[in-house]
C-alpha positions, -999 to 999 in steps of 0.1 A, spaced: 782 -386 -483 800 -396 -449 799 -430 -442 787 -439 -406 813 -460 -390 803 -494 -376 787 -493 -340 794 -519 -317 784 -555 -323 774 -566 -286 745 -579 -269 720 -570 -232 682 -574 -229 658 -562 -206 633 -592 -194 597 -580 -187 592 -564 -150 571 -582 -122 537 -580 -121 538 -550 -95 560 -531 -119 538 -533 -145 533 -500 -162 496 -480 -164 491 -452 -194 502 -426 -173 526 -440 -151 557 -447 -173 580 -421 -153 611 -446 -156 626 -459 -190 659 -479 -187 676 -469 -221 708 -484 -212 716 -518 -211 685 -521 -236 685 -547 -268 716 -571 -258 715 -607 -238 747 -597 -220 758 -562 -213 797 -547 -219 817 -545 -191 848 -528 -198 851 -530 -169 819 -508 -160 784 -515 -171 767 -483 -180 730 -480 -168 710 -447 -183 671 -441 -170 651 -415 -183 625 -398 -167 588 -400 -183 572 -363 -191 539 -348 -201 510 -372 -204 528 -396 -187 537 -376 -158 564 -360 -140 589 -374 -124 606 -358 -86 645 -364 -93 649 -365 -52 631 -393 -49 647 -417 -72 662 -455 -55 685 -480 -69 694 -512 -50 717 -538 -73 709 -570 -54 710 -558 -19 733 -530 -23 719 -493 -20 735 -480 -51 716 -445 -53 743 -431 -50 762 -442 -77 738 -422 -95 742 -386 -107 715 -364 -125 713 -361 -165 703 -322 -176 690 -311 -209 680 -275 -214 685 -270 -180 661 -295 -168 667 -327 -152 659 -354 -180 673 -388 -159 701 -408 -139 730 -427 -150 756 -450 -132 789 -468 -138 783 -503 -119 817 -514 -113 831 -551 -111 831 -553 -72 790 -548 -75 782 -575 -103 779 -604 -104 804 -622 -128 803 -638 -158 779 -638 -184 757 -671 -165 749 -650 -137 720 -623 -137 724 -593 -118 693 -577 -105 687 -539 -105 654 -527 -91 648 -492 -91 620 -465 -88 607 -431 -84 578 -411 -72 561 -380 -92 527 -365 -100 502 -374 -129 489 -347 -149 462 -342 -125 486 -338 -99 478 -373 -80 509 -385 -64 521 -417 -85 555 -443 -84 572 -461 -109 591 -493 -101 611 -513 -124 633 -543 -124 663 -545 -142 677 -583 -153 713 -586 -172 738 -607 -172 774 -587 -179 811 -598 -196 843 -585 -198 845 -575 -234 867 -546 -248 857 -513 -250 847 -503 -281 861 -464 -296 832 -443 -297 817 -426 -331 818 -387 -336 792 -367 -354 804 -329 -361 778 -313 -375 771 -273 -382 738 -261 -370 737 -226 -385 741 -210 -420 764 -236 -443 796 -253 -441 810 -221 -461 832 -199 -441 818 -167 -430 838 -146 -405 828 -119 -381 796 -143 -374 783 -165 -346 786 -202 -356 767 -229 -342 791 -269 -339 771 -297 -329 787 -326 -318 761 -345 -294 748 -367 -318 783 -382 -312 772 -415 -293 792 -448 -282 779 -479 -287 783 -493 -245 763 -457 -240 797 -443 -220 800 -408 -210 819 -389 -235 841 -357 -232 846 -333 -262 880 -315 -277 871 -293 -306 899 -275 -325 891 -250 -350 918 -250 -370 929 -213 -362 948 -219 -328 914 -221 -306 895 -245 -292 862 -259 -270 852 -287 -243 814 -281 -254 794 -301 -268 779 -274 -285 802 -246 -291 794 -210 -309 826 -200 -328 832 -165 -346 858 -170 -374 883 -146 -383 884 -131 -418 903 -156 -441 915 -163 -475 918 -199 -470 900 -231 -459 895 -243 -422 890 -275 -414 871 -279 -378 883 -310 -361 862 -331 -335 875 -358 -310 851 -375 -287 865 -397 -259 851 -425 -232 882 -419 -213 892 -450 -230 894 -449 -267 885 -416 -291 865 -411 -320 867 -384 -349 849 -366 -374 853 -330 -389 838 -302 -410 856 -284 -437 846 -247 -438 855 -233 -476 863 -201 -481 841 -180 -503 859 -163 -535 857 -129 -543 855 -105 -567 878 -81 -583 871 -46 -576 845 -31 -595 832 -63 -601 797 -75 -590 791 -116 -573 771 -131 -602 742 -163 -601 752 -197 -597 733 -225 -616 746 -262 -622 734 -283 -647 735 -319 -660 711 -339 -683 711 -371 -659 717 -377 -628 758 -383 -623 754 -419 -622 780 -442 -636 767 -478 -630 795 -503 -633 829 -493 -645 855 -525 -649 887 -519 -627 913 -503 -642 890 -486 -666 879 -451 -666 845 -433 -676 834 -398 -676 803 -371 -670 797 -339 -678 781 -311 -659 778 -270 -665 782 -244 -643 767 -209 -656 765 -170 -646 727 -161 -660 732 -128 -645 733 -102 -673 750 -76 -652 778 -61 -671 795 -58 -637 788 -96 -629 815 -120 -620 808 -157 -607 842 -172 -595 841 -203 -586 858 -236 -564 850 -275 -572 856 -299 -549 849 -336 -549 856 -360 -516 851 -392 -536 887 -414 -540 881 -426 -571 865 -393 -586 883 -364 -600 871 -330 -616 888 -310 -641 888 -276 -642 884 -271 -601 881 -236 -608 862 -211 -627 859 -173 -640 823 -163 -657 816 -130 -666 779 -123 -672 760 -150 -693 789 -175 -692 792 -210 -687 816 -241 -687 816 -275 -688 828 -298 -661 840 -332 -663 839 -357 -637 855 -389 -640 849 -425 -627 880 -449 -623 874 -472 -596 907 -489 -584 886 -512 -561 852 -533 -565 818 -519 -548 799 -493 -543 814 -459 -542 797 -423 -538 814 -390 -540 801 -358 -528 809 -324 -552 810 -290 -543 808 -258 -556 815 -228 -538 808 -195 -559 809 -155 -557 769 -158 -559 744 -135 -545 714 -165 -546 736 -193 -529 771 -193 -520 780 -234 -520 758 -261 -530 764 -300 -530 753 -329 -547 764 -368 -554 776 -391 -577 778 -428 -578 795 -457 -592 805 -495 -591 837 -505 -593 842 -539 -611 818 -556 -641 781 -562 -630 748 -555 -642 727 -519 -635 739 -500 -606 755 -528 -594 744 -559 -568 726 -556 -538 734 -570 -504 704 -586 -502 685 -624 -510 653 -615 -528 643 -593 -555 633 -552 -547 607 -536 -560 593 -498 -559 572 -472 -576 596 -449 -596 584 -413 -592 570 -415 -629 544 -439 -613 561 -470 -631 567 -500 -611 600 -517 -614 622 -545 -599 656 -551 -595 670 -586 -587 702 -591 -560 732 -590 -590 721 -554 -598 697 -568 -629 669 -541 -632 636 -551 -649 605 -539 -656 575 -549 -638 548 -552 -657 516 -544 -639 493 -531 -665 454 -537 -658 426 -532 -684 388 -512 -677 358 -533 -679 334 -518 -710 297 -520 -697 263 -508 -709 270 -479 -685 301 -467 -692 325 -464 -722 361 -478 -725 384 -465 -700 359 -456 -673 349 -490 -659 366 -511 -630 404 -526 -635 401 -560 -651 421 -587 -667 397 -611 -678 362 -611 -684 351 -626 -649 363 -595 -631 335 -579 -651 304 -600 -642 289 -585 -616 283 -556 -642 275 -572 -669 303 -561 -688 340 -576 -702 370 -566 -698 382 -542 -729 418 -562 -741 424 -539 -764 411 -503 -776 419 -473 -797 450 -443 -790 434 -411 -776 454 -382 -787 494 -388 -790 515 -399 -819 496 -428 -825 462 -413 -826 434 -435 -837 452 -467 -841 449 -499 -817 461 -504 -786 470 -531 -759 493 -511 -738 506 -479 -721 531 -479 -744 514 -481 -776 500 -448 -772 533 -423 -767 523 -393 -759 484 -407 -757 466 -422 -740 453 -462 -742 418 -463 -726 424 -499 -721 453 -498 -706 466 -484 -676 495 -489 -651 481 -503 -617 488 -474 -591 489 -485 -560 492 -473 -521 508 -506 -507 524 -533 -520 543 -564 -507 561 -589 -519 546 -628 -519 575 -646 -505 576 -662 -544 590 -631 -565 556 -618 -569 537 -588 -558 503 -579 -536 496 -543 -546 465 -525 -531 451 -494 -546 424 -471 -536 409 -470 -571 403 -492 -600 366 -499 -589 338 -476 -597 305 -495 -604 299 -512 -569 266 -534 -577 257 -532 -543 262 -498 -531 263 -490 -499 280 -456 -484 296 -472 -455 314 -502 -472 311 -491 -510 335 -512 -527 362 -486 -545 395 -503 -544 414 -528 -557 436 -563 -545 461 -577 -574 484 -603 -576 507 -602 -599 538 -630 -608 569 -629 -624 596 -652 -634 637 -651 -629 643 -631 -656 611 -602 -645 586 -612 -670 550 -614 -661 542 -648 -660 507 -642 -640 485 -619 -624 448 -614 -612 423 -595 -593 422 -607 -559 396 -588 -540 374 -553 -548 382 -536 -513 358 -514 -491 369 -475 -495 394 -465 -468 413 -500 -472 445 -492 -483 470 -509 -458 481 -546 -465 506 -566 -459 524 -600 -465 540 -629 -446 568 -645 -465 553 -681 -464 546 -695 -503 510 -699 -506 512 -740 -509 525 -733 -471 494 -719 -461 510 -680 -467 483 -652 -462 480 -616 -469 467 -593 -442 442 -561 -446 434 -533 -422 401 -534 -437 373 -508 -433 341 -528 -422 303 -517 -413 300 -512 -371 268 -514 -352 278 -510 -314 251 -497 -292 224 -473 -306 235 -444 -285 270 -450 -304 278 -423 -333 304 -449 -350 290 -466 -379 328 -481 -392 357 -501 -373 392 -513 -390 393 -545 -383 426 -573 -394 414 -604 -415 441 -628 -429 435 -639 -463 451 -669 -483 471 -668 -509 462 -702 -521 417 -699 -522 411 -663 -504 398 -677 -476 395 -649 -447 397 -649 -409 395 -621 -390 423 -620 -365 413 -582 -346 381 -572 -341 387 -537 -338 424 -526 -345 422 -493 -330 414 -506 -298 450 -509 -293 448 -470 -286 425 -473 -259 394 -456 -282 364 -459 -272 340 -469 -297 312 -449 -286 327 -419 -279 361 -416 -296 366 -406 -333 374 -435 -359 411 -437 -360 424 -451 -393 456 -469 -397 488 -457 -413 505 -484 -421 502 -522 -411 532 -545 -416 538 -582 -402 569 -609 -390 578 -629 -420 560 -656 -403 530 -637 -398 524 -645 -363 530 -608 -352 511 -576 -363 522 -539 -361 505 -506 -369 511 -470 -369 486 -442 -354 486 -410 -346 490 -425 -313 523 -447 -322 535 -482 -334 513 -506 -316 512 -541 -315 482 -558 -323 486 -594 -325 491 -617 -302 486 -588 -278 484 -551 -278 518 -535 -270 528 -496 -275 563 -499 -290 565 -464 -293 548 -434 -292 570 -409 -314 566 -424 -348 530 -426 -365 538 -437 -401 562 -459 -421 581 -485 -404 597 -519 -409 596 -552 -388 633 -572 -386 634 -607 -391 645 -608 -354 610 -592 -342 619 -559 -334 606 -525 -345 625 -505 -373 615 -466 -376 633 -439 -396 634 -400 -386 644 -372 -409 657 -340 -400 684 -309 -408 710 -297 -389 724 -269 -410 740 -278 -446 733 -317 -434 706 -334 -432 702 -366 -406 686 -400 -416 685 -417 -382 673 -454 -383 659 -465 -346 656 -504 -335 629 -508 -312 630 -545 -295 595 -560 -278 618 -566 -243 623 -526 -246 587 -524 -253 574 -539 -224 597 -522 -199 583 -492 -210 576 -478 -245 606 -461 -249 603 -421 -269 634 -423 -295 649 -397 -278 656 -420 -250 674 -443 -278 706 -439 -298 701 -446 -335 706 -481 -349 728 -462 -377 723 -422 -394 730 -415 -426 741 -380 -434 732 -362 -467 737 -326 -483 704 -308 -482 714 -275 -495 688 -260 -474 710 -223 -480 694 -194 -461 665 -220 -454 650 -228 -420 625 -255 -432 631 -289 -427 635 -299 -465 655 -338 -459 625 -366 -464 630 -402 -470 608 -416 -495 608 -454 -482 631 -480 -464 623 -515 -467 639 -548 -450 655 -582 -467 674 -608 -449 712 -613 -459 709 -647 -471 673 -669 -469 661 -681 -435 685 -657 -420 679 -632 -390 710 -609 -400 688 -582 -426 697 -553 -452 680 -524 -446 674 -503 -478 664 -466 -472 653 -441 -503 660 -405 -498 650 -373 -516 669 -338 -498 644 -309 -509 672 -280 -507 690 -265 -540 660 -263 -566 670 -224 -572 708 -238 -579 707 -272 -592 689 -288 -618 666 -319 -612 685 -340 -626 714 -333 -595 686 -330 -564 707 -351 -541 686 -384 -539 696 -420 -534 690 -452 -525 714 -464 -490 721 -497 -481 726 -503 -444 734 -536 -422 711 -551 -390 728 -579 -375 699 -599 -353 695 -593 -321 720 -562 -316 711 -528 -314 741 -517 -339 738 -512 -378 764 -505 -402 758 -483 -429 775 -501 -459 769 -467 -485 745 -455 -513 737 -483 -535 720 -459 -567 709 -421 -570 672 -429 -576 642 -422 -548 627 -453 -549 588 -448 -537 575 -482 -520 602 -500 -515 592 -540 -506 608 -574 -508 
């Protein structure tokens, strides 16, 4: 795993435009992407301003026509032209001192705009005003991102190779040159360079330095060399075993541990030989033997050891490079803690985690590293109408009333080792099943602000008394409690919810505060009679304390722009809230909106799982590959940026990225997901936040066992109000599903 190194902590904002540069849907042609997200912009001694033209449904911009004046100054041209792909994407500008104003007290006032066509090809302008305040401050070194964008990070001479390095980025958003060296006498000023190796015995390391004409940054890629085989002898098959995942919780100083995996040849070929090369990147890691001969059938164990000389987290990446006809290198991680402390070790965060394990169990683990867990068993109601295990979820006889049934405590093993005796629990039953038991599955949970849970399911209630098809009741609300030490110490069934409810979420006031929890909640709609809609989403607050409900939106997908008569029902996928619960956020197809106190497009690119920071803004995550790596970029969207123009997150640089082996091979699908990222501040009260992101990387499942699958948990710092994260490292190797605080 490389470690992302820490981008700058500095500060500019972008206040709202005038009224007469307000934006309309399709007239959004400017973005300002640079100064965005800070009170007072980096001079060092330049300020860097970046626009980028709007596209598509927005409409196009005409390059030629674009005007800057700072203050009264004409400072078009200042500008010069930004091209991607051989198109013109924008304009950027080094303000110097003699045009700013100085000081951080004093704002300086950029207003600039440019003329284009709509889609219908009507002539339209966009105008913007640009506040911010600038400071001398020193510049900051830049970060570089070499990446491989073709085949694998295994050397293969005589063949085009794709280098990446323009997801290099610096955090004041300066210019930045390239210098690659290739490690065999040549090198490139691209950004992008295609390299043909010659044929080598030995490894190349590919070296990158980025510059702002000040400072440098620099990353590299190590190409290994592929072994071969003796004459007359055939490559064989690589496969790489382990019965756990290589994780070595908490390991005292000074003290060492070990794990073992196997590497085998299955390939019967008499002629077969698999010869192979270990590596491991980790400091504190070491594997013994590094390299391996197996003729047909063979395999060998590997040990890996763990003997941290320094407290913390610490991840290592192995790899194996073989004489393999299926897959040539693969990759995959291993963790540990270095000093005593409980589980995987402690979390840089103030309040209990909790998740879905893949398994379907839900689990918690508290701040030290303490994993418990969390018991959220419901039983079946037992009616007239149907048998044990086929009624609604229940835990006490009053959840049953409207059907005249109870609520089945206990019940008898179906199947399993325990076959026909009693049961109370999951667990009584191994291998069987407990009709009166069963874990509480649900779609979205949230925390309660008290160490408890809200979980919301899309099952768990079958026998609506009152049937009707367009608000039949077939989910489920519960709270559930739990002490310090993760025991259950309280739960119940809050709500039966309409079907299609399945987004909540929580505030993190205590319910004696007046704390409530919020539904996107599918409700019956009678507009007009010539209307074809018969269903709205609509946002009601309920309270912890006595379930009282208010409904705070109407309609939620009004946000969109959809009309109710004549627009398709647009359901949301996901809902989230400010810890305070005084702002509202969703996700469609369309993008995050904004739905309370006002509808606001935060951005259009992301229509799915995000996060809200205790300082307001937006946090979204994006997966993707390039090559043997796959990218985990985390984007900060603030409301300022938001109101000056939704910005696409191409217009933005990432918050942080996480790189991870995805052992995608020959591949050219996209295999890297993330399971779930969810947000914590540092301390209580506190605007600082931890942002923990699950990953699972899909490559590899012909080589490595699923006990290796790289997957992982990453811990990543979001100071408040700055546009710059640090990723801090992989905190466990689990995929933790539904991550919440």
């Amino acid at each position: 795993m490389h470690r992302a190194l820490p981008l700058l902590l500095c500060c500019a904002v972008l206040l709202p435009a005038p009224a007469s540069a307000a934006r309309k849907r399709f007239n959004q042609l400017l973005r300002v992407t640079e100064p965005a997200g800070r009170k007072v912009a980096s001079a060092h001694p330049f300020v860097n301003v970046v626009v980028r033209f709007g596209t598509g449904p927005e409409g196009t911009a005409d390059p030629a026509s674009f005007r800057a004046r700072l203050g009264g100054v004409n400072v078009t041209p200042l500008f010069r032209q930004t091209v991607e792909n051989g198109g013109v994407t924008g304009m950027r500008a080094a303000l110097g001192p003699a045009l700013l104003a100085p000081g951080a007290r004093r704002a300086n006032r950029l207003r600039m705009q440019v003329r284009g066509r709509s889609p219908k090809g009507r002539p339209i302008h966009d105008a913007d005003l640009l506040r911010f305040r600038s400071a001398d401050m020193p510049d900051q070194a830049p970060v570089a991102h070499a990446r491989m964008t073709t085949g694998s990070d295994v050397l293969i001479s005589d063949v085009p190779l794709q280098f990446d390095g323009a997801s290099s980025d610096d955090p004041e958003g300066d210019e930045l040159s390239y210098h690659w060296d290739f490690g065999d006498g040549t090198t490139s000023e691209e950004a992008g360079p295609v390299h043909v190796f010659r044929p080598s015995a030995a490894d190349v390391t590919v070296r990158l330095t980025v510059s702002d004409g000040q400072l440098d940054g620099h990353d590299q890629v190590t190409m290994l060399a592929v072994p071969t085989v003796p004459p007359g002898r055939t490559p064989g098959i690589l496969k790489v075993d382990a019965p756990a995942p290589l994780e070595f919780a908490a390991v005292a100083l000074g003290q060492g541990a070990t794990l073992r995996f196997t590497v085998s040849n299955p390939d019967p070929t008499p002629t077969s030989d698999l010869i192979v090369r270990l590596g491991i990147n980790g400091a504190a890691f070491a594997l013994d033997p590094t390299r391996l001969d197996l003729g047909p059938g063979e395999s060998a164990p590997v040990t890996l050891t763990f003997a941290p000389a320094a407290t913390g987290h610490q991840t290592a990446e192995i790899t194996v490079v073989a004489s393999a006809t299926n897959q040539t290198s693969v990759h995959f991680l291993s963790h540990g803690h270095g000093g005593a402390a409980p589980g995987t070790g402690p979390l840089p965060v103030a309040e209990p985690v909790f998740f879905n394990g893949l398994t379907g169990s839900s689990a918690g683990i508290f701040p030290d590293g303490t994993r418990f867990a969390a018991d959220t068993n419901v039983h079946t109601c037992l009616t007239p109408q149907h048998g044990a295990g086929f009624g609604d979820y229940c835990l006490t006889d009053a959840d049953c009333a409207a059907n005249n049934g109870t609520c089945a405590l206990t019940g008898t093993c179906i199947r399993g080792d325990n076959a026909g005796q009693p049961c109370s629990t999951p667990t009584d039953c191994p291998n069987g099943f407990c009709p009166s038991a069963l874990p509480f599955d649900p779609v979205k949970m949230c925390g309660d602000g008290a160490g408890g849970l809200y979980m919301a399911s899309d099952a768990g209630t079958y026998t609506d008394p009152a049937l009707n098809p367009v608000n039949e009741l077939t989910g489920t609300l519960m709270h559930v409690q739990f002490d310090g030490s993760g025991n259950r110490v309280g739960a119940g069934i809050v709500e039966r919810t309409t079907d299609g409810t399945t987004q909540i979420a929580c505030d993190r006031i205590p319910a004696a505060a007046g704390g409530q929890i919020y539904l996107a909640e599918d409700l019956a709609y009678s507009p007009a009679p010539s209307c074809f809609r018969s269903t709205r989403e609509a946002l009601i607050a309920k309270r912890k304390s006595d379930g009282n409900e208010s409904v705070l939106v109407f309609r939620l997908d009004a946000a969109e722009g959809l009309d109710p008569c004549n627009d398709d029902f647009d359901p949301v996928d996901d809902l989230e809230v400010a810890r305070d619960g005084s702002v509202a956020f969703v996700a469609y197809p369309a993008g995050i909106f904004r739905v309370r106190p006002t509808p606001l497009l935060m951005t259009p690119d992301v229509d799915d799982v995000f996060q809200v920071h205790p300082d307001g803004s937006v946090l979204a995550v994006t997966s993707d590959d390039q090559g043997p790596t796959g990218l985990l970029r985390l984007y900060k969207i603030s409301v300022d940026q938001a109101i000056n123009g939704a910005p696409h997150l191409s217009d933005l640089t990432p918050c942080a990225t996480v790189t991870v082996p995805n052992n995608r091979g020959a591949s050219t699908l996209r295999v890297t997901t993330f399971i779930s990222f969810a947000v914590d501040p540092v301390s209580p009260g506190a605007g600082d936040a931890t942002v923990l992101l699950s990953f699972l990387a899909g490559g590899g499942s012909g080589v490595l066992s699923p006990s290796l699958r790289v997957t992982g948990t990453v811990a990543i710092s979001s100071p408040a109000g700055s546009p710059s994260c640090n990723v801090l490292g992989v905190v466990n190797l689990e995929p933790l599903d539904q991550l919440t605080f």
